[in-house]
N, C-alpha and C positions, 0 to 999 in steps of 0.2 A: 557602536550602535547608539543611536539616538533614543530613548527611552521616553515615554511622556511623561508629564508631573499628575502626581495624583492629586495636582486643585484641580484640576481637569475634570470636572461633574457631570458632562454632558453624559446622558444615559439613552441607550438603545439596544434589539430587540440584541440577541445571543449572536446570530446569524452577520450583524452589522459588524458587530463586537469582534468576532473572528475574522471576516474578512480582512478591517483595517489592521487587525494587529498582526493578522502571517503574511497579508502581501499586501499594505499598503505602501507607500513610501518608505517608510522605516519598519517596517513589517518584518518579523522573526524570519519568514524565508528568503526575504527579498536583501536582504544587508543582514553584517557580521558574516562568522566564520564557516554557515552551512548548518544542517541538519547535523552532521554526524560529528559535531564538536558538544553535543546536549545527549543523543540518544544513540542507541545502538540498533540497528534494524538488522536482518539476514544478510542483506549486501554489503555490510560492512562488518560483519561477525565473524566471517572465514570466506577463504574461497572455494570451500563446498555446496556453498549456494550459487553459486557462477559456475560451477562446472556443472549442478543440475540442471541452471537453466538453459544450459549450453545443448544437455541431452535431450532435453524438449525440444531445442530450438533444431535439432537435427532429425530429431522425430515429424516436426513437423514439415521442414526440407523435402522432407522424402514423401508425408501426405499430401506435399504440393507439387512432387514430380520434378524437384527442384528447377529453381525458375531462374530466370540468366539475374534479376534480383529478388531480394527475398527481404522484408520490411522487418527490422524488429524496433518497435517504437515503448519507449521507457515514460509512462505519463507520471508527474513529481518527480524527476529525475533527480532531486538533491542537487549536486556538484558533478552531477554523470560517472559517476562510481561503478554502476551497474555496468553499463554501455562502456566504458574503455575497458573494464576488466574483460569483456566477455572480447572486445576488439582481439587484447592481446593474448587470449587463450583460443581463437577459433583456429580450426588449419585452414592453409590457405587457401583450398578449395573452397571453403565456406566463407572464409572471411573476403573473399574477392568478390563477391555476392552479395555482401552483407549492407543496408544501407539504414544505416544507425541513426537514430533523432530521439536526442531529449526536449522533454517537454517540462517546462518549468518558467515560473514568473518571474525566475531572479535572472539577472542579468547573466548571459554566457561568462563562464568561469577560462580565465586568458590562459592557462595550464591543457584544456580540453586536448584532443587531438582532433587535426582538422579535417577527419575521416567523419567528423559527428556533426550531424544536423544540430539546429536548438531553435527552440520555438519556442512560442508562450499557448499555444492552443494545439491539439491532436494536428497531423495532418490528414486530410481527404486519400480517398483510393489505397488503404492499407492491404498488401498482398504478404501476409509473415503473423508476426507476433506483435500483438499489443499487450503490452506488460505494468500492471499499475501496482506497486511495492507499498503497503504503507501510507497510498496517495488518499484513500476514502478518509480516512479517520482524520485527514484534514481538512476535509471541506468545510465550508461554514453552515452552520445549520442551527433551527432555533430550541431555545430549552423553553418549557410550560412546567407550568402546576396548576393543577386542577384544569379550569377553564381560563387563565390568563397565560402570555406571554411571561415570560422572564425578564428585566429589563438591567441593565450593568450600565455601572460607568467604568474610567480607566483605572480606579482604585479596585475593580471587583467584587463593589457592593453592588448585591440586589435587591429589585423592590418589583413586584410586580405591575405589569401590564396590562396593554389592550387587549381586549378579551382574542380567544382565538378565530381563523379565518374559515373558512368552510373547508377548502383544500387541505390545509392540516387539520382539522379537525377528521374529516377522510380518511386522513393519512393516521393516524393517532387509532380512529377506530377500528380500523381491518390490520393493523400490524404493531402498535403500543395500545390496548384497550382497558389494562389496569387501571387506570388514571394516576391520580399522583403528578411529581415530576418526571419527565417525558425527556429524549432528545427526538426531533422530529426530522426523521431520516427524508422528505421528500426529494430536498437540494440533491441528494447523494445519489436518490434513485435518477436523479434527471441527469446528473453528472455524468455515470457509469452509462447509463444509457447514450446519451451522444458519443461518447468515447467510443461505443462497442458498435455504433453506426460506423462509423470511419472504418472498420476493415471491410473490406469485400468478399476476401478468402484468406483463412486464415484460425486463426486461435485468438481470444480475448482473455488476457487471465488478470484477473485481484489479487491482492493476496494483502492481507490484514487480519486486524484484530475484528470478531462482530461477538454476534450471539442470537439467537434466533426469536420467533415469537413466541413460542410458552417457557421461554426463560432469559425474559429480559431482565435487565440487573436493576435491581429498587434501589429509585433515586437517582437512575442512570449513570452514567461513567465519566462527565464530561471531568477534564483534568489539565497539570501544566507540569510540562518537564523544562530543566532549565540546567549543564552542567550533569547530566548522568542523572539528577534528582527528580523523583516526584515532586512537585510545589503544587500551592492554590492557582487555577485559571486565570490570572489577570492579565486583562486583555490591553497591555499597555507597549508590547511590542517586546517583552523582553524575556519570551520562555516562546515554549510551543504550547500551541491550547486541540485537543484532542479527542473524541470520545467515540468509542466503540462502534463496527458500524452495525446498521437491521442488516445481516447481508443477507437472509433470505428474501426480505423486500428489493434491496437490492438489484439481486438473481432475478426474479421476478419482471421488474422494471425493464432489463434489456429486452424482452419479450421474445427470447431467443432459448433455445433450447439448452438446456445448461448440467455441469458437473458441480457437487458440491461437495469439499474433500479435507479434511485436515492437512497441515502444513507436514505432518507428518508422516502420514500415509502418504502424501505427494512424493515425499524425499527419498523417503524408502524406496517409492518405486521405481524413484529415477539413480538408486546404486547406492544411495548416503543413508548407511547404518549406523548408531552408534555402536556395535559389541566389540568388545574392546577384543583383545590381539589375547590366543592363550599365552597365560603365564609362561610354559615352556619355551616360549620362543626368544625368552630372555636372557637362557642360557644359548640356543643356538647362533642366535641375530640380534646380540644386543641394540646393534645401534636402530637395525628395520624394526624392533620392539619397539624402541622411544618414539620412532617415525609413526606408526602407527596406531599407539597410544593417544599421540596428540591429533591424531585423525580424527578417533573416534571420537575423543573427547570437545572436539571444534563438533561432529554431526552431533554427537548426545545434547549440545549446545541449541543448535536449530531442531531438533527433533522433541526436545523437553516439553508434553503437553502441557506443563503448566507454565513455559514460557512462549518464546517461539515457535515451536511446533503445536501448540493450540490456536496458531493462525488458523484463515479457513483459505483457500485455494478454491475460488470461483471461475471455474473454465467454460466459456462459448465456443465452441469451432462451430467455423461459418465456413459452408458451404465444403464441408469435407462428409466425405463417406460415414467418418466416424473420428474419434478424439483422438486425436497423436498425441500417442501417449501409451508407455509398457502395456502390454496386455495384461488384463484384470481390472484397471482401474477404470472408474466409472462406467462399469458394463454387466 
């Protein structure tokens, strides 16, 4: 991966800054090894996240009277981790249906199976799942303080900016109003919102890191992983740069009627527990003990509110009766 020099001085707003360094040219998502060679997300954690989303995906099958096809589209697909794992776990009835598309600016990965779409933009006329993993907390988006912009070069010094715009300043007022430094979630509202246009019928889900309005994080969260590590933000193409998203603002934005649910509450309802296997059973079934142990301990993995399972699970169903999805939840 091409790395830029940090004589490199040129300075701009946050928003500019993240763009070019995750999908420019040499941009962290677009070259090197992938997303999941730095971080670890639910889709690459275990495969108890793929077979939850598997039981969504057949909940929803059935709210759509299943259709001769059935759309499940993956926006930030990574390396398409999600979309081949769920390929090679669906039964055949379902996966003969299934018509698979990631969505992602890096070039198609030559490994894929050629069962899978790949685009750089959502597609039109979405009839299934639209699925976005992880995808918000990467968008580009600008950081303030007080009443300036934030300004970076590729060394990740800042100095402040031009004063702010009226739209973010809007945007700041009704959903970041502390003042201070800020991340100005607009980009994301716009982003999530076109994506969730593209289905017609069907389900919209998020699923990331956020935090809401009366408890936004002081100082906000903007960050950089690089290698399994927390690092500083520098936006020079050689980490991931990332910060928390407003997902109530978010929700909001799609202007569509919405679930808003822990990642944890989600899993649980679709079967993934972590309570571990009674001790007893270690004397009867030793080996179904071990089996089940490391079950629980892959869901207590995704379900841990203070890691994973303090995602939040933002769901739209469009144009259904009601949310496909286990009875109880969001009702």
């Amino acid at each position: 991966m091409k790395v830029f020099t940090v004589v490199d001085h040129e300075r701009m707003n946050w928003q500019n800054a993240m763009e070019d360094a995750l999908y420019g040219p040499h941009g962290f998502f677009t070259s090197g090894a992938g997303p999941a060679a730095h971080f670890r997300t639910s889709v690459h954690a275990s495969p108890l996240f793929v077979s939850a989303v598997l039981r969504l995906i057949t909940h929803l099958d059935e709210a759509l009277g299943h259709p001769d096809q059935l759309d499940v589209v993956d926006v930030g697909a990574g390396r398409g981790e999600l979309l081949t794992a769920l390929a090679a776990a669906a039964p055949p009835a379902l996966r003969d249906r299934l018509r698979l598309t990631a969505v992602e600016k890096a070039a198609r990965p030559p490994d894929l199976p050629d069962g899978i779409g790949w685009r750089s933009e959502p597609p039109t006329g979405v009839t299934g799942l639209l699925i976005a993993t992880e995808w918000l907390d990467n968008v580009p988006l600008d950081v303030v303080d007080g009443d300036r912009y934030v300004t970076v070069d590729r060394a990740g010094a800042e100095k402040p900016g031009a004063p702010i715009n009226a739209d973010d300043t809007a945007w700041l007022a009704r959903w970041w109003p502390d003042g201070g430094r800020a991340e100005v979630g607009l980009t994301r509202d716009r982003a999530w919102s076109g994506a969730v246009e593209m289905v017609v019928r069907g389900l919209a889900l998020a699923v990331d890191y956020g935090h809401l309005r009366d408890a936004r994080p002081y100082g906000g969260t903007l960050t950089g992983y690089r290698a399994g590590r927390q690092v500083p933000p520098v936006p020079d193409g050689s980490c991931d740069i990332t910060a928390h998203v407003a997902i109530d603002s978010v929700a909001e934005a799609a202007g569509r009627p919405y679930t808003l649910i822990s990642q944890r509450e989600a899993l649980r309802a679709l079967g993934i527990s972590g309570t571990r296997p009674p001790i007893t059973m270690a004397g009867t079934d030793p080996v179904g003990y071990v089996r089940a142990l490391a079950t629980a301990s892959a869901a207590a993995e995704l379900t841990e509110p203070a890691g994973l399972g303090g995602h939040w699970w933002l769901l739209h169903p469009i144009d259904l009766d009601s949310l496909p999805f286990p009875a109880g939840v969001g009702r």
